[in-house]
KOLKOLTI-522933 format. One record per residue: x negated, y negated, z negated of N, C-alpha, C in turn; residue number from 1. Coordinates in pm, 1 decimal. Each point is the difference from the previous one (the first is absolute). Example, Ala and Ser with C-alpha at 12.3 -4.5 7.8 and 13.67 -1.06 7.14 Angstrom:
BEGIN
<atom <-1319.0; 569.0; -780.0>; <89.0; -119.0; 0.0>; <-90.0; -120.0; 0.0>; 1> <atom <35.0; -105.0; 72.0>; <-82.0; -119.0; -6.0>; <77.0; -109.0; -73.0>; 2> 
This chain:
BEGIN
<atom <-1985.9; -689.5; -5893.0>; <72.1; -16.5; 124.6>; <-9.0; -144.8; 49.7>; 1> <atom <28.2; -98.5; -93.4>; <-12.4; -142.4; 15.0>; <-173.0; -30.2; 92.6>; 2> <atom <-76.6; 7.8; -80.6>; <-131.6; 38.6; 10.8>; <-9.9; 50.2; 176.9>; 3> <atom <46.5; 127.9; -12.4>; <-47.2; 49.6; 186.6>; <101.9; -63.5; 121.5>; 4> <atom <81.4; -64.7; -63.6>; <85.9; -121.2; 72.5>; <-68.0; -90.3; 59.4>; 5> <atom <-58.8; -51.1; -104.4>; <-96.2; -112.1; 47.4>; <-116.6; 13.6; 70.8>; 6> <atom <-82.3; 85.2; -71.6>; <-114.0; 69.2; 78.8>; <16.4; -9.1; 163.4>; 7> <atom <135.0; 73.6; 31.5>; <57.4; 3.5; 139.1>; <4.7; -129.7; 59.1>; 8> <atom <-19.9; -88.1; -48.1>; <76.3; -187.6; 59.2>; <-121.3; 3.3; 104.7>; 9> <atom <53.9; 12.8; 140.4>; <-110.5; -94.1; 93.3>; <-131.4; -78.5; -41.2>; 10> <atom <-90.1; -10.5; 58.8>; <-85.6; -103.8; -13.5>; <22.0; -107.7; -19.3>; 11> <atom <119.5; -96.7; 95.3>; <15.3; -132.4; 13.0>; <47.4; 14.5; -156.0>; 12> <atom <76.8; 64.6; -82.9>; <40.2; -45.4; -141.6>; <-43.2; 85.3; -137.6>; 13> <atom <-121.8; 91.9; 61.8>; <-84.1; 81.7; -121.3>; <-32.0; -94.9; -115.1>; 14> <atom <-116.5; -93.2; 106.2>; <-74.4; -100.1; -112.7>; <81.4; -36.2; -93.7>; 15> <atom <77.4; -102.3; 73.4>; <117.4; -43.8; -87.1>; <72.7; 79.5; -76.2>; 16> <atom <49.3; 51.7; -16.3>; <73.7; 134.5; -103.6>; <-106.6; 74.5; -102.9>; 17> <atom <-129.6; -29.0; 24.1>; <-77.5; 65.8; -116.7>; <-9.0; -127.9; -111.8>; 18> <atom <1.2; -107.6; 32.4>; <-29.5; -75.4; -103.0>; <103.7; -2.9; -65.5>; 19> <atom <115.4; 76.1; -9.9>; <119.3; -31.8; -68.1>; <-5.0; 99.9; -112.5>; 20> <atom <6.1; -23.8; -134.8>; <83.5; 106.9; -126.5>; <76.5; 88.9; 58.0>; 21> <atom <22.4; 147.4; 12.4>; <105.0; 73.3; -5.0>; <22.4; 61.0; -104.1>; 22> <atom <89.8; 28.7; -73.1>; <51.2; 45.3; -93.2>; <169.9; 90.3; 4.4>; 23> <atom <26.3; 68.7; -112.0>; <82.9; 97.7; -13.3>; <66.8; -53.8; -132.6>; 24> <atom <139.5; -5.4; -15.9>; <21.7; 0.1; -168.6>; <160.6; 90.3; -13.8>; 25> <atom <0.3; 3.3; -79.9>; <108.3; 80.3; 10.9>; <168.6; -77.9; 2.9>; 26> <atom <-29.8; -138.4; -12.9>; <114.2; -89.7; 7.4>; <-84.8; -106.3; -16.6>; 27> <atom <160.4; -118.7; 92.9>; <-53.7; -144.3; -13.6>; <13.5; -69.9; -176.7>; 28> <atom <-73.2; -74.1; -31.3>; <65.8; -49.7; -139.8>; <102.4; -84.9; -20.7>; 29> <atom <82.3; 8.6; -54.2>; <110.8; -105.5; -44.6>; <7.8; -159.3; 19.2>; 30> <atom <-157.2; -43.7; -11.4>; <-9.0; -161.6; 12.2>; <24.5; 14.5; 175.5>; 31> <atom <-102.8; 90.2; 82.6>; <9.6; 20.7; 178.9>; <133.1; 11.3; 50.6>; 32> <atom <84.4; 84.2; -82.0>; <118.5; 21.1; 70.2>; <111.2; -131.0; -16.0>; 33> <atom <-23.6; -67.4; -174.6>; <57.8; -136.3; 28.0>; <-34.2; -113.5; 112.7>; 34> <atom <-139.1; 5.9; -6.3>; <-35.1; -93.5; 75.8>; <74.4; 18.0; 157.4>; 35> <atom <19.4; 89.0; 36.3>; <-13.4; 55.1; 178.5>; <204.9; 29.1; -21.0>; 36> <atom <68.2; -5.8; -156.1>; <141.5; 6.5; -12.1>; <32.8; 98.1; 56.4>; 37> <atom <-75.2; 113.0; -41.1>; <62.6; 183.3; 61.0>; <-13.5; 41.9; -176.9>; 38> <atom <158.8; 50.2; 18.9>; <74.5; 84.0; -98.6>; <-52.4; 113.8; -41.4>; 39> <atom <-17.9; 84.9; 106.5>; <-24.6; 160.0; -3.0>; <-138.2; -21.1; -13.0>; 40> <atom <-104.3; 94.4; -63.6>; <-136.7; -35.4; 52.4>; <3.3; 154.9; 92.6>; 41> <atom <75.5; 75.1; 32.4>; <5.2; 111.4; 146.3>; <-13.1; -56.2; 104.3>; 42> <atom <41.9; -176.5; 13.9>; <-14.5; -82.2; 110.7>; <-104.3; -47.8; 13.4>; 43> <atom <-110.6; 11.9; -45.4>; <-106.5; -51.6; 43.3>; <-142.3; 96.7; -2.3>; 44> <atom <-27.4; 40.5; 117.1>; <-66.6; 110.8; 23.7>; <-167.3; -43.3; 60.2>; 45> <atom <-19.2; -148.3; -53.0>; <-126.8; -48.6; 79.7>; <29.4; -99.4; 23.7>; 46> <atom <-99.5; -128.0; -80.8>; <-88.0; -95.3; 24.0>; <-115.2; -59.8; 34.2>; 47> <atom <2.5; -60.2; 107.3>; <-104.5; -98.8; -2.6>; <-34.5; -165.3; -66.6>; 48> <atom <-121.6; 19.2; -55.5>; <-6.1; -151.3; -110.3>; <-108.3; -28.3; 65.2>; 49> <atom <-50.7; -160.2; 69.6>; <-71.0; -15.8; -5.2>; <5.3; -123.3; 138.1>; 50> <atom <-68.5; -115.7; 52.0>; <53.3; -32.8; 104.8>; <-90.5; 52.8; 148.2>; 51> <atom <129.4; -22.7; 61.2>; <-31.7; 111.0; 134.9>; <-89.4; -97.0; 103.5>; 52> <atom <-79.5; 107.0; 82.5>; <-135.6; -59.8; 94.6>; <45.5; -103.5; 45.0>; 53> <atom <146.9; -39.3; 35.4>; <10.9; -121.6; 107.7>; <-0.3; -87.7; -56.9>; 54> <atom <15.1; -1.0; -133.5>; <43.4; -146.4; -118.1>; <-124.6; -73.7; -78.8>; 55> <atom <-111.1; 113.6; 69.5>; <-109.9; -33.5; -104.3>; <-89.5; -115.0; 91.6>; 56> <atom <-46.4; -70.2; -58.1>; <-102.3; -120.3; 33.4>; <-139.0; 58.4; -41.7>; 57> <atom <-126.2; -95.8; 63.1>; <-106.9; 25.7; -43.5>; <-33.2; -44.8; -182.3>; 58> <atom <124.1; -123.5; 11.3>; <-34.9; -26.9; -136.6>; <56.6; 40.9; -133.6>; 59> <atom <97.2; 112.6; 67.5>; <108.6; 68.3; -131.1>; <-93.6; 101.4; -56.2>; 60> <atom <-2.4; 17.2; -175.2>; <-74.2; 36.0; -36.8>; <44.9; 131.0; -51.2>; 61> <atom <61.3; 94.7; 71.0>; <112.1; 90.2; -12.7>; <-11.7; 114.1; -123.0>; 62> <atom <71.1; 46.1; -54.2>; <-37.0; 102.1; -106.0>; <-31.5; 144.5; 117.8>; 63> <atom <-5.9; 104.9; -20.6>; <44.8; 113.5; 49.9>; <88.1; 21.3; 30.1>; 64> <atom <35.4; 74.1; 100.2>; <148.1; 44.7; 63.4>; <50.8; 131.2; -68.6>; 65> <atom <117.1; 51.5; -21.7>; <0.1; 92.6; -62.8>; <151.1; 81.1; 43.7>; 66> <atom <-12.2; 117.1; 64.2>; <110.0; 88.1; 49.2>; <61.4; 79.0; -127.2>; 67> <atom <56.0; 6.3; -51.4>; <113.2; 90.2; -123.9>; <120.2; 125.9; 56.1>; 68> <atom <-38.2; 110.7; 28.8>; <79.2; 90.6; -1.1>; <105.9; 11.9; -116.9>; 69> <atom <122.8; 34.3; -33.5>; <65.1; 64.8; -89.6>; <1.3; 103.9; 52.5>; 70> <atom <-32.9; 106.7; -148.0>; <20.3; 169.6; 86.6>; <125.3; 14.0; -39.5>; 71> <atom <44.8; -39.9; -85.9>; <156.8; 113.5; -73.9>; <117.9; -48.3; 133.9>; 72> <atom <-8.1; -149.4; 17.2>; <72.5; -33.5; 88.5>; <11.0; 81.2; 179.6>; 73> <atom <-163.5; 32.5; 19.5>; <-63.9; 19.1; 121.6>; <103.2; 145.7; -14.9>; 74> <atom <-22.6; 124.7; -98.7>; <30.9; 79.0; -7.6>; <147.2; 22.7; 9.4>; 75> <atom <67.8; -56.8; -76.1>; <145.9; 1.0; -27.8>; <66.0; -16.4; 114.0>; 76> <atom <-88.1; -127.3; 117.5>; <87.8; -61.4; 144.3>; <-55.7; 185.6; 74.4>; 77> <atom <-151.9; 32.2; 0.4>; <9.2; 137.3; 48.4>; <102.5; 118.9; -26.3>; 78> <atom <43.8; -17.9; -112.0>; <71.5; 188.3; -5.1>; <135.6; -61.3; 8.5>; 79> <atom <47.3; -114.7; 19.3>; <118.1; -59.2; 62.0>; <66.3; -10.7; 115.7>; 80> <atom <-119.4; -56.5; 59.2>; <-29.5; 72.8; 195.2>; <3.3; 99.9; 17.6>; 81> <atom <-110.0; 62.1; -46.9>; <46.5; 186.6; 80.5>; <-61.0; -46.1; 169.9>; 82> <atom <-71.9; -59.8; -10.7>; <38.2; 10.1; 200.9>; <-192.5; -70.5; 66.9>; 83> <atom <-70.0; -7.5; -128.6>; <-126.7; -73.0; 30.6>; <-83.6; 68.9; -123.5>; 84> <atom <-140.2; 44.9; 43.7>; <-87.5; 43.3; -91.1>; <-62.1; -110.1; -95.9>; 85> <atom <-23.6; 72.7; -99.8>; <-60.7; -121.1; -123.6>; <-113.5; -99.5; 70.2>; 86> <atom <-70.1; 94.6; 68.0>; <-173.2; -84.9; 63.4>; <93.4; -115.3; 111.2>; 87> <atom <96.3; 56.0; 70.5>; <58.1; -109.6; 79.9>; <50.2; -139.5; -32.1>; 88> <atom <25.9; 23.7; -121.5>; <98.2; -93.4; -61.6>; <-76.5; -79.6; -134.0>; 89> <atom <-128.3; 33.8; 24.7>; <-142.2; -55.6; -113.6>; <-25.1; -25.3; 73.6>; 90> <atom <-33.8; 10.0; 121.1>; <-66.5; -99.8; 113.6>; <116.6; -107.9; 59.4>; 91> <atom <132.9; 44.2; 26.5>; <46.8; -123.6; 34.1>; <-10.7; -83.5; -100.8>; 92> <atom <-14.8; -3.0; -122.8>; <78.5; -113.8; -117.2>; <-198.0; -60.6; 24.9>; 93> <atom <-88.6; 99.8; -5.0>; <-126.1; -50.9; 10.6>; <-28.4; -97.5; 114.7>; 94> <atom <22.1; 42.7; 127.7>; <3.4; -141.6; 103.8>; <83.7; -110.4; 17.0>; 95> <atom <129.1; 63.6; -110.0>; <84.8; -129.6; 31.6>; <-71.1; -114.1; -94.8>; 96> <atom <-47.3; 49.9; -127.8>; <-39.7; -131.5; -109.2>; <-121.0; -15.3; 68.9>; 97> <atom <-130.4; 50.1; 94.1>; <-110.6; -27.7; 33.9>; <41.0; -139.9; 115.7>; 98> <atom <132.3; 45.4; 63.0>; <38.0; -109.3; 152.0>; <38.8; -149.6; -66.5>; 99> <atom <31.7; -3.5; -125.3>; <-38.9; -109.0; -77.7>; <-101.4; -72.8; -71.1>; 100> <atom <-90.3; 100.8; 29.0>; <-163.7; -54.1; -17.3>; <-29.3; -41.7; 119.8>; 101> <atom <51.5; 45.3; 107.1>; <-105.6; -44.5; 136.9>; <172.0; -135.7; 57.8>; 102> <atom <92.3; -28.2; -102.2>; <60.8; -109.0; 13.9>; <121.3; 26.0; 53.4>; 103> <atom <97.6; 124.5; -9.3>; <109.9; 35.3; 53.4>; <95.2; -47.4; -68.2>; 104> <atom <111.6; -35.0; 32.0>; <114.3; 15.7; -105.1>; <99.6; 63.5; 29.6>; 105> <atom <67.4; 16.3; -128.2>; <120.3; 99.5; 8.8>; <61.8; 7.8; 138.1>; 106> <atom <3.1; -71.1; 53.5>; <95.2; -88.3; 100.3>; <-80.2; 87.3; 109.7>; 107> <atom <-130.5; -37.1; 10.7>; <-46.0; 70.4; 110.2>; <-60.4; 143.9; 6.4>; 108> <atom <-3.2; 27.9; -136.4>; <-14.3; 143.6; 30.9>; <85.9; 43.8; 5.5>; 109> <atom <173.6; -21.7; -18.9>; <143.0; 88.6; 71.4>; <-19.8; 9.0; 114.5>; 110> <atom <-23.2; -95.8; 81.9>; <-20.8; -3.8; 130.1>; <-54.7; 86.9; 45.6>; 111> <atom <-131.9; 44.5; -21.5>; <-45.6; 117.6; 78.4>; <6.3; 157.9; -60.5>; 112> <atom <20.8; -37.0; -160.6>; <47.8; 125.2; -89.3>; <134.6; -4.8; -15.2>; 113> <atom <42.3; 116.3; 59.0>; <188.3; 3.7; -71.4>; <-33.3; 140.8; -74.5>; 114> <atom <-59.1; 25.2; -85.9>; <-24.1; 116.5; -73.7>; <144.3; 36.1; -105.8>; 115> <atom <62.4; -122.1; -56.1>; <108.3; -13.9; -109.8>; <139.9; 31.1; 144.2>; 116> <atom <-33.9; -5.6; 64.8>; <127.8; 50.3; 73.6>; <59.0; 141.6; 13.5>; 117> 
């Protein structure tokens, strides 16, 4: 689902979004959730690691970018809702951590996403 999310991304941000890791795990690990100081790991349903297009220089020698689904979390916020299909809600958590590859932040993706409302 993650996968045909992206596939879908416009032209202006295809390129960009293929060079990134996507991945699936079934939870964040214990050192991630200290680091980021979330309790629950149900709260964290998708990361992005890696620095985003606007921050990068010609001379930063960047690792890979890398998107992290949690499924147990992804799942658990689904049959909680009741009110949004699984593919809907794998693609939002999928463009929200991708809008931090192309340099969004939290801040500005509320702005045009009120999805948590």
């Amino acid at each position: 689902m993650a996968e045909a999310t992206r596939a879908a991304f416009p032209a202006p941000f295809a390129g960009s979004a293929a060079e990134v890791r996507l991945s699936v795990e079934d939870w964040a690990s214990d050192a991630l959730l200290d680091e980021m100081d979330i309790d629950d790991a149900y709260d964290l349903t998708g990361i992005y690691e890696g620095v985003a297009l606007t921050e990068r220089s010609v001379d930063w020698p960047e690792p890979p970018s890398s998107v992290t689904l949690f499924r147990r979390p992804i799942l658990d916020e689904w049959a909680a809702r009741g009110d949004v299909t699984i593919e809907a809600l794998v693609a939002h958590v999928t463009v929200h951590e991708f809008a931090h590859h192309f340099g969004w932040s939290d801040d500005d993706i509320a702005t045009i996403d009120r999805w948590w409302e």
